[in-house]
C-alpha positions as CSV (number, residue, x, y, z in Angstrom):
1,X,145.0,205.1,68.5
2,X,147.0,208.6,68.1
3,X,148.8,209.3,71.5
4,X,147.0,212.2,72.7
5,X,149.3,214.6,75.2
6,X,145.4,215.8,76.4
7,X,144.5,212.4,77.8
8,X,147.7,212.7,79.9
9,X,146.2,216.4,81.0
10,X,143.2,214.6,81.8
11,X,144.7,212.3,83.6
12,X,146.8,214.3,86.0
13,X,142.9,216.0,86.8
14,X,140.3,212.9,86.7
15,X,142.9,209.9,87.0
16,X,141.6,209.0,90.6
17,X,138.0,208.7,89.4
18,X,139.7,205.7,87.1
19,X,139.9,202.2,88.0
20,X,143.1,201.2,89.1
21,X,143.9,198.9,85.9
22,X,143.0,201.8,83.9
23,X,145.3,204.2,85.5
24,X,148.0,201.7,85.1
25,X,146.9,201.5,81.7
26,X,147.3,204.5,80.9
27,X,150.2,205.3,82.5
28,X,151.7,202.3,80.6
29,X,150.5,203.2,77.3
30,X,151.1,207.5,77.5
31,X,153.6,207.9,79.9
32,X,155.8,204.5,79.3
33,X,155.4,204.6,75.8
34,X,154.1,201.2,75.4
35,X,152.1,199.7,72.9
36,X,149.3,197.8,73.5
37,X,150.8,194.5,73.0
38,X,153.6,195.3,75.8
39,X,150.8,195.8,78.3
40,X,148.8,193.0,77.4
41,X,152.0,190.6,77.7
42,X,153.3,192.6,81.0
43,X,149.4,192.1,82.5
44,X,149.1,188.4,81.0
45,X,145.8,189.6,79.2
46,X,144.5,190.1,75.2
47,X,145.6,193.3,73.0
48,X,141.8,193.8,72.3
49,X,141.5,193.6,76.3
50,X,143.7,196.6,76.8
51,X,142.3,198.6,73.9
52,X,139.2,198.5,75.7
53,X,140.6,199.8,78.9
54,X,142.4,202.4,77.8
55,X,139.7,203.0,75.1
56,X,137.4,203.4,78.3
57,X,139.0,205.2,80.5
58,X,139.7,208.2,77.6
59,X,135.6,208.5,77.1
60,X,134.9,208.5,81.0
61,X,138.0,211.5,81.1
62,X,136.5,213.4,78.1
63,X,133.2,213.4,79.5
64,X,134.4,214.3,83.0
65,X,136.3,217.3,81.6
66,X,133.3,218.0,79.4
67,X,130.7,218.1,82.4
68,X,133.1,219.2,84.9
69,X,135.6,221.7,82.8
70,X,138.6,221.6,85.6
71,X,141.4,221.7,83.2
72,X,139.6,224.0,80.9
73,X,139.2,226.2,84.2
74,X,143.0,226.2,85.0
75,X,143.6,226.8,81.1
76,X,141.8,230.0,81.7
77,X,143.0,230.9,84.6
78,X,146.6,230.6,83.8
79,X,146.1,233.0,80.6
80,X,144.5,235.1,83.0
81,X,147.2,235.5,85.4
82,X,149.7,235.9,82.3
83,X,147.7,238.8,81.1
84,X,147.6,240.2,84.4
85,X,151.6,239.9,84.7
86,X,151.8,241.3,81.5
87,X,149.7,244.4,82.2
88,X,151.5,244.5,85.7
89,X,155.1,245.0,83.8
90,X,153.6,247.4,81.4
91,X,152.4,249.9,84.7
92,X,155.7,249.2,86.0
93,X,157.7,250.5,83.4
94,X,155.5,253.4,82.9
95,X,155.5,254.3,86.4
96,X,159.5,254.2,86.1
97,X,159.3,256.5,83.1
98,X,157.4,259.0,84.9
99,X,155.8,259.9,88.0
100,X,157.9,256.8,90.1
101,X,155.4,256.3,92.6
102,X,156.1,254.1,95.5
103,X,152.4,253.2,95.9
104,X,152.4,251.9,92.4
105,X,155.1,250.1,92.8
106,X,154.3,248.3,96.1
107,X,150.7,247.5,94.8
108,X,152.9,246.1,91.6
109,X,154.6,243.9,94.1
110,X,151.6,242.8,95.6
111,X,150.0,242.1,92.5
112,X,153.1,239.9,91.4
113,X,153.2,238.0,94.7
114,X,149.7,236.7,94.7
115,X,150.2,235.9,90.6
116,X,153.4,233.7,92.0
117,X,151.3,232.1,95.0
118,X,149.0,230.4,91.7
119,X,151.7,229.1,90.3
């Protein structure tokens, strides 16, 4: 089982819609670093017994993300707002270059502000 830095994407979206033991492991597993057989002594069960849970709980987030598409959304979203930025700073520097309008740049601001309030 590769550690997978998307099931830890996943998780920050879907991990309430987890059991609890799931959650924990895998927190334990991704963000602890630990291998299956350091759970399963830490939790007083079988290696095969947290396979399964962890193997579980990274179906149920894949399909959640496949039938819901949240992170997918904010993936989008954020390459969005970075193109938007970029094409802000490209008006800004031609509007420095030439005319210098003041309702540019204040609508440049704007623009800017409400990319920052997304982040």
């Amino acid at each position: 089982m590769a550690k997978n830095l998307q099931v830890v994407l996943l998780t920050d979206y879907y991990g309430e819609m987890l059991t609890e033991n799931q959650r924990k492991f895998i927190d334990y597993y991704y963000n602890d670093d630990l291998s299956l057989s350091e759970i399963a002594e830490n939790e007083g069960i079988t290696r095969q017994g947290v396979r399964d849970a962890i193997k579980r709980a990274e179906t149920q987030l894949f399909d959640m993300e496949k039938k819901l598409g949240m992170a997918e959304r904010a993936r989008r979203t954020r390459d969005g707002l970075n193109a938007i930025s970029q094409c802000a700073d490209q008006i800004s520097e031609l509007n420095m270059n030439s005319a210098l309008s003041k309702e540019i740049n204040d609508a440049i601001i704007k623009i800017k502000s409400v990319i920052s309030s997304f982040e």
